[in-house]
Every structure is written in structure tokens, then in C-alpha cells.
C-alpha positions as CSV (number, residue, x, y, z in Angstrom):
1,X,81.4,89.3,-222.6
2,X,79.7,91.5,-224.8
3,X,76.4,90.4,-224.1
4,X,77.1,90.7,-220.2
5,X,77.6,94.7,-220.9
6,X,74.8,94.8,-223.7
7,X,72.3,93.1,-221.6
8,X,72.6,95.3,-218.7
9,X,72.4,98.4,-220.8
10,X,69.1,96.8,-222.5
11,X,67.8,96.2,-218.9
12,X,68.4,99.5,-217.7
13,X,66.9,101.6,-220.7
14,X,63.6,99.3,-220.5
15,X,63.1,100.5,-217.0
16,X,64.1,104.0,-217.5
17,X,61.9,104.2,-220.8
18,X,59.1,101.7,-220.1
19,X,58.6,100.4,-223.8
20,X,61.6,99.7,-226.3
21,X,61.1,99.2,-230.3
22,X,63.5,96.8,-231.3
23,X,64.9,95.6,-234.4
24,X,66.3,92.3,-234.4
25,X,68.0,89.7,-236.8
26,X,66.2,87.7,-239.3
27,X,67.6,84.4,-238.9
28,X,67.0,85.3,-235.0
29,X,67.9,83.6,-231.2
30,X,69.0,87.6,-229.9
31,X,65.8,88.2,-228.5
32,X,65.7,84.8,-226.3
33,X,68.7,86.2,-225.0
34,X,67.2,89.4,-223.8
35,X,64.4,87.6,-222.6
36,X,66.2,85.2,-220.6
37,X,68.5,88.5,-219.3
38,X,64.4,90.2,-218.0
39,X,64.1,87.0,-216.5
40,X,67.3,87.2,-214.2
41,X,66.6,90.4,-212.9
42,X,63.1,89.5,-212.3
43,X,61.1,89.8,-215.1
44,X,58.5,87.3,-216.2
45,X,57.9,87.2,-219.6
46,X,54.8,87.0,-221.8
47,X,55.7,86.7,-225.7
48,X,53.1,87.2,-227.9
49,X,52.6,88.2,-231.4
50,X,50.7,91.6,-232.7
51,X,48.6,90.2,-235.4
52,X,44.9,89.6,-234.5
53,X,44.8,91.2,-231.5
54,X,42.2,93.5,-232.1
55,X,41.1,96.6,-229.8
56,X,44.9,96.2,-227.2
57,X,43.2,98.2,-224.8
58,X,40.4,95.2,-224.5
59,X,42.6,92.7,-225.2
60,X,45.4,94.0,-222.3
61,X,43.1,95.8,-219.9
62,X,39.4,94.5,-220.2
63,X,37.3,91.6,-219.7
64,X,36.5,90.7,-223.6
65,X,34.5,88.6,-225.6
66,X,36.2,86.1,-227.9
67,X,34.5,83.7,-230.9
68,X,36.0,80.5,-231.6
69,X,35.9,79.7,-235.5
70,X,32.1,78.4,-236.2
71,X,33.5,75.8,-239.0
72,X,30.6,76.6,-240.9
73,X,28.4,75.6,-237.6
74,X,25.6,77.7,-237.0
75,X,23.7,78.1,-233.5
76,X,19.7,78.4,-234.1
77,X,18.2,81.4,-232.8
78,X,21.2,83.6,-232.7
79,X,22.1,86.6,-235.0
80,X,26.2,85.9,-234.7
81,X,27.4,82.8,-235.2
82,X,28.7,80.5,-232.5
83,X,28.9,80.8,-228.6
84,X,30.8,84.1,-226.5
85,X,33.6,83.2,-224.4
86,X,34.7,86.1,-222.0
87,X,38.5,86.1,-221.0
88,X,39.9,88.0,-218.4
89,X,42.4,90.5,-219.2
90,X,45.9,89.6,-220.1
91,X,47.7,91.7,-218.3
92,X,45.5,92.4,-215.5
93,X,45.6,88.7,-214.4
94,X,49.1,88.6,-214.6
95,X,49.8,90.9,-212.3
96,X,47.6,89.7,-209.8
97,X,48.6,86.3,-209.9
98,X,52.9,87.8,-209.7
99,X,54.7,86.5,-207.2
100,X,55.8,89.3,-204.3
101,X,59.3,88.5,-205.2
102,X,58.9,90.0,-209.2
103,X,59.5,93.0,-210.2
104,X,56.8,93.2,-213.4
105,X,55.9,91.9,-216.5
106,X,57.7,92.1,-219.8
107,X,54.9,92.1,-223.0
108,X,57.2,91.7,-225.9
109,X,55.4,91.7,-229.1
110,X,56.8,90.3,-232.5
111,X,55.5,91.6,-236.0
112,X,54.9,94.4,-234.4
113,X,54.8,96.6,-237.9
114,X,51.7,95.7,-238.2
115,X,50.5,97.9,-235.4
116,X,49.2,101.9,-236.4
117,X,51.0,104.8,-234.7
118,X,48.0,104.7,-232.0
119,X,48.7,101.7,-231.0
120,X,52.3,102.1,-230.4
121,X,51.2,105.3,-228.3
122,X,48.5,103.6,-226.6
123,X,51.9,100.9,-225.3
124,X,53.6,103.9,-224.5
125,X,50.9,105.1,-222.5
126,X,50.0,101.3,-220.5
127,X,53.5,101.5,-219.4
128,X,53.4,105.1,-217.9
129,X,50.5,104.3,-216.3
130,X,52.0,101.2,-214.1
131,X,55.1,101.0,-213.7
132,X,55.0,97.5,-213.4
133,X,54.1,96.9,-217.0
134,X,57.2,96.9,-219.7
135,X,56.5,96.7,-223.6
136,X,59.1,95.3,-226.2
137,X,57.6,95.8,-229.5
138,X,59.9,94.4,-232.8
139,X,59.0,96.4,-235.6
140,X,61.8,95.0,-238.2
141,X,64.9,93.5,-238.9
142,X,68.2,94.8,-238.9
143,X,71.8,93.1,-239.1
144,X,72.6,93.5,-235.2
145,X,69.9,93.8,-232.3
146,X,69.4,97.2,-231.5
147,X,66.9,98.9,-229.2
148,X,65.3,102.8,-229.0
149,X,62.7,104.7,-227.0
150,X,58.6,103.5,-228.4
151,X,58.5,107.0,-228.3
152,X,60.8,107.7,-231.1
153,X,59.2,105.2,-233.4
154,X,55.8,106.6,-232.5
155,X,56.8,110.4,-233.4
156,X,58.4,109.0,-236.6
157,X,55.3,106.9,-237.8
């Protein structure tokens, strides 16, 4: 039952707030159930981890260039090593390909300490600018699951 209650609450301050910092359990399975909770009140969900990202606003928002590992490969004629692939942006493609029926996407990043206090801003600010965009970022671990405004942990970092 407590879930039920706690679920709700969680939904509720992600839409009023936009972007939650979290800190869950190490042994985890909490967040699966918050997930699966965005789902039901339709969410879709796109999990993703913070380490080598690279520029978010490229990564999220742009059209960007990726490299492949070269494994020690190297192209003839060419001052970087192996070919450019361009990938369309994350975010931007999953909103366009949303079903009518949705209501957004959810962007929950884990090992989100990693991230510098722009880049938590910068999450703050994608999800002020469309409202159908909402950012989960886990930036620790803690005994029980508990949730605050992005906007705290950015003021505090």
C-alpha cells in the first residue's frame, strides 16, 4: 500500500518540478518501480546512464557526430581516425515518433554524480523549456528512495 501513496506523490512532484534528483538504494529494484509507476500514467521511459555522454545539449538536442572505436584501424588520408556517424537527437526523435495518446518522456539518468553543476542546470532548464520532457537524475545512494527538486541539488553543488 505504501507504494500506491508514495508513487503518486513521486508522479505528481515530477510534473509539478520537471526534474527530480533522486537517491536510491544500493542493492536497488526501487527505481523499476517508479519507472513502471511513469509508465501507467503515461510515461515512456528512456533509461540511460550519465557517463560518456559528452556535450547533453548535443547529445539530447542536436544532430551529433559519433566515432566508433578505430581498434587500432586507421583510414588513409584522414586526420581523425575512423569514419563519422551522425545520429539524430535523442530526445528530439522521441518525441516525434510519441504516440498522441502519451503524455511525455521520462530521461532518468543513473551515476548521475558524475555530472558538474552545469549540467544539472542545463536538465533543469530542457525541462522548462518543453513541458513534455521530465529528468530523473540519481546522484547517490541512500537507505530508502527519496526524491527532491534538481533545483535544490543544483544550488547546493
Amino acid at each position: 500500500m505504501g507504494l500506491l501513496v508514495l508513487g503518486n506523490r513521486f508522479v505528481r512532484d515530477l510534473e509539478s518540478n520537471g526534474a527530480l534528483a533522486v537517491r536510491v538504494p544500493l542493492e536497488g529494484g526501487f527505481e523499476g518501480r517508479y519507472q513502471r509507476r511513469m509508465r501507467a500514467v503515461g510515461y515512456e521511459s528512456l533509461h540511460m546512464t550519465a557517463r560518456g555522454l559528452g556535450d547533453l545539449s548535443a547529445y539530447l538536442g542536436d544532430v551529433h557526430g559519433v566515432r566508433p572505436p578505430h581498434l587500432g584501424k586507421k583510414d588513409s588520408g584522414q586526420a581523425a581516425v575512423g569514419e563519422r556517424y551522425f545520429i539524430p537527437p535523442v530526445l528530439g526523435y522521441r518525441l516525434e515518433q510519441m504516440s498522441p495518446k502519451m503524455k511525455g518522456i521520462v530521461l532518468w539518468l543513473i551515476e548521475g554524480n558524475i555530472l558538474s553543476s552545469q549540467e544539472l542546470a542545463f536538465l533543469t532548464a530542457l525541462c522548462a523549456s518543453d513541458s513534455r520532457i521530465k529528468v530523473v537524475v540519481e546522484l547517490g545512494g541512500d537507505r530508502a528512495f527519496k526524491w527532491f527538486p534538481l533545483k535544490e541539488a543544483v544550488r547546493s553543488a
